[in-house]
N, C-alpha and C positions, 0 to 999 in steps of 0.2 A: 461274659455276655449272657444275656438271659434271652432263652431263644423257647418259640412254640413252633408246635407241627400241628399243621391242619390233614387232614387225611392219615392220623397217625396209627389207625388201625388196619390202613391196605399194606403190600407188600413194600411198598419204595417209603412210605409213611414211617414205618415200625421200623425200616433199615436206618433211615435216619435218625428216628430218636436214641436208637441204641450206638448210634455214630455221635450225638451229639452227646449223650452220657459219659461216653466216653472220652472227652475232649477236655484237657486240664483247665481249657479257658470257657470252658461254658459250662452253662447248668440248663436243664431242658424242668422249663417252670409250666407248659401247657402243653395237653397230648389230648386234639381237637379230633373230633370226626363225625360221620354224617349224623343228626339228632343232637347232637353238643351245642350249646352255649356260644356262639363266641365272645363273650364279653371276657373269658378265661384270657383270650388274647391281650390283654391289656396288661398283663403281669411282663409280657415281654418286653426285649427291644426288638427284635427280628422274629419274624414269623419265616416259616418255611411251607410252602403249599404245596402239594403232592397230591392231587384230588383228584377231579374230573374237567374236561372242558365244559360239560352243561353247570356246573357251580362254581367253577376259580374267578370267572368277575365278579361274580358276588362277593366272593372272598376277599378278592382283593381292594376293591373299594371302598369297603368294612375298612382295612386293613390302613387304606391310603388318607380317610377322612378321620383316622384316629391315630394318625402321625404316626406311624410305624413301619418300619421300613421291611420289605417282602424279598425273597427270594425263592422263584416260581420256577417249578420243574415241570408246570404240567402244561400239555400239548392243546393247541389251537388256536395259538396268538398269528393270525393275519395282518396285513393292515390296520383293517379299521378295528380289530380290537387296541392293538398297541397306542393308535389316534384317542380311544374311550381314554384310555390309561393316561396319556398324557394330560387330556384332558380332565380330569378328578384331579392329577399333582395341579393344575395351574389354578384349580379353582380353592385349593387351601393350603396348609402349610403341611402336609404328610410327609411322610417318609421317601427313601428312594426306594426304586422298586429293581432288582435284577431278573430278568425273562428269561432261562436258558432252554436252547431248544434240548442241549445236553451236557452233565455234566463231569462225564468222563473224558477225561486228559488225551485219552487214544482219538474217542470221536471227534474232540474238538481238530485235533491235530489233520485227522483225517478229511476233515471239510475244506481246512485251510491249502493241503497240501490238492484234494481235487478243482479248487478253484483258481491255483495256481496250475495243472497240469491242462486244465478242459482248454484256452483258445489255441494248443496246439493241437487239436486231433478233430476230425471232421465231426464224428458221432459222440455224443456221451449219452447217457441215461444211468438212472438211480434205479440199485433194489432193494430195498428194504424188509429185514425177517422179525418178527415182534412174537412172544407169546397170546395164544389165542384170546387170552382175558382182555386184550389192549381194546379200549372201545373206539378209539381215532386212527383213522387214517388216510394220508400216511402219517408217519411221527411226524412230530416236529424236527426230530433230525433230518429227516430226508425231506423235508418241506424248506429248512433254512440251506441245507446244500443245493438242494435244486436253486435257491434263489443268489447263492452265490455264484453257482458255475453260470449261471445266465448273466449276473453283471457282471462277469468277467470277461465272458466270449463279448456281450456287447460293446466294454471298453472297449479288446481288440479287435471291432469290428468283423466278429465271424459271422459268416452263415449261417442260420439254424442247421440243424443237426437234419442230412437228406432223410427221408421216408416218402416211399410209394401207396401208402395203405389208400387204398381206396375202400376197400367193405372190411368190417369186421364187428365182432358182435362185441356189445358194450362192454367195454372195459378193459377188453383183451392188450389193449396197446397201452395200460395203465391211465395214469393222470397227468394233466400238462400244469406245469407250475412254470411259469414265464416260460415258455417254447422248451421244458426239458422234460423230458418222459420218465414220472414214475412209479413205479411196480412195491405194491406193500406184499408181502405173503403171511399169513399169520398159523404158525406151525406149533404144536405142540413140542414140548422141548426145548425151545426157542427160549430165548433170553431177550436180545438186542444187538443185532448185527444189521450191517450195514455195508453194500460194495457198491461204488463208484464204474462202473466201467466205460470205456472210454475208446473210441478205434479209428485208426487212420489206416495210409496206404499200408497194407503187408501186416500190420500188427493190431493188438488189442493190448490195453494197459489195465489195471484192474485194481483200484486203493480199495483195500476190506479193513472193516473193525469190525471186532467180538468184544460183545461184553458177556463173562462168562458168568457172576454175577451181580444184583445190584452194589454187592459191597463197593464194586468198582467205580459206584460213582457220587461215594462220599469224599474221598478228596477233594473234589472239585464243588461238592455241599458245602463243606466246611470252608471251604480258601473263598466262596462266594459269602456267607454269613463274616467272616471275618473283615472284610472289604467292602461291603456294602454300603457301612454309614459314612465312608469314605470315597466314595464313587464321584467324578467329576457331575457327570450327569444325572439326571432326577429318572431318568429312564435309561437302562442298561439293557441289553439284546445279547445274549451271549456270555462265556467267561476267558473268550480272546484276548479282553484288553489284561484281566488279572494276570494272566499269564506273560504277557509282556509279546504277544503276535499280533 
């Protein structure tokens, strides 16, 4: 497979072309980044984008109206961007696109397993730790787990999570992403961790992932670029289904 990386000069950029060089079934034919060209992109089959929230639509509409299928690491896909996205595949014949909020095997596992634990416990809330350089937040990890544990508890008909806060000064009680509270902290040192914590009568439950570093989250690069021109759908949200959860 002939694969480019857009952002291939930041940190997660460069891990991956050195992950994709390394791969017996790929060749890395473009190594794109901020001032470059993209017309380079057109050597590929799959692009990989690893950039920024204020440029990856760009990117990726480039990417979608020149039939090229995308697989997107980078943070701030809401709604209504995902709704943009859809909308560029319907209006030509482009590529499929894969959106992952993460692609490490432990984080994925770790979302699945807290939206499977959250409608038994009264409280949950997200903390999320990022290296200071991260310019979003929260991540897209702690943004698509929050929006799991919420349609989870809402299938089983829970109650939002109690709190009494009546005063507090901005931002102290974090961010609400569908009624679930969450907490970014951006610490030098930091990698990309992530804890779930969660508390009922007498106990607190606590799902953590570390990623200690980015290598860790080329497996889960490579199993998405290799599955992508094969993806049911024209729009993919995660690499749950690759996995088979």
């Amino acid at each position: 497979m002939k694969v480019a990386v857009l952002g291939a000069r930041g940190r997660m950029g460069a891990e991956v072309c050195r992950a994709v060089e390394g791969a017996d079934d790929m060749e890395l034919v473009a190594a794109v980044d901020q001032g470059d060209a993209l017309d380079a992109l057109t050597a590929a089959e799959a692009v990989v984008d690893f950039t920024s929230p204020g440029v990856v639509m760009d990117n990726l509409r480039w990417c979608v109206e020149h039939g090229l299928h995308a697989v997107v690491g980078t943070s701030g896909f809401d709604p209504a961007r995902l709704d943009a996205v859809r909308s560029w595949q319907a209006a030509g014949p482009g590529g499929n696109v894969l959106i992952a909020p993460n692609f490490g095997i432990g984080a994925v596992l770790m979302m699945g397993f807290a939206a499977r634990a959250a409608p038994f416990f009264e409280s949950v809330e997200v903390v999320e730790t990022h290296h200071p350089n991260k310019v979003d937040a929260p991540s897209g990890t702690a943004y698509r787990t929050a929006q799991l544990i919420a349609a989870a508890r809402a299938e089983a008909g829970v109650a939002p999570s109690p709190d009494a806060t009546t005063e507090e000064l901005a931002g102290a009680r974090g961010t609400d992403v569908d009624g679930v509270r969450v907490h970014a902290v951006r610490l030098s040192g930091a990698i990309a961790h992530q804890e779930v914590v969660l508390g009922g009568h007498g106990e607190i439950f606590t799902i953590r992932h570390d990623s200690m570093n980015r290598e860790s989250f080329m497996p889960g690069v490579l199993l998405s670029l290799r599955e992508v021109a094969g993806l049911p759908d024209r729009l993919t949200v995660g690499i749950e289904s690759l996995l088979g959860l």
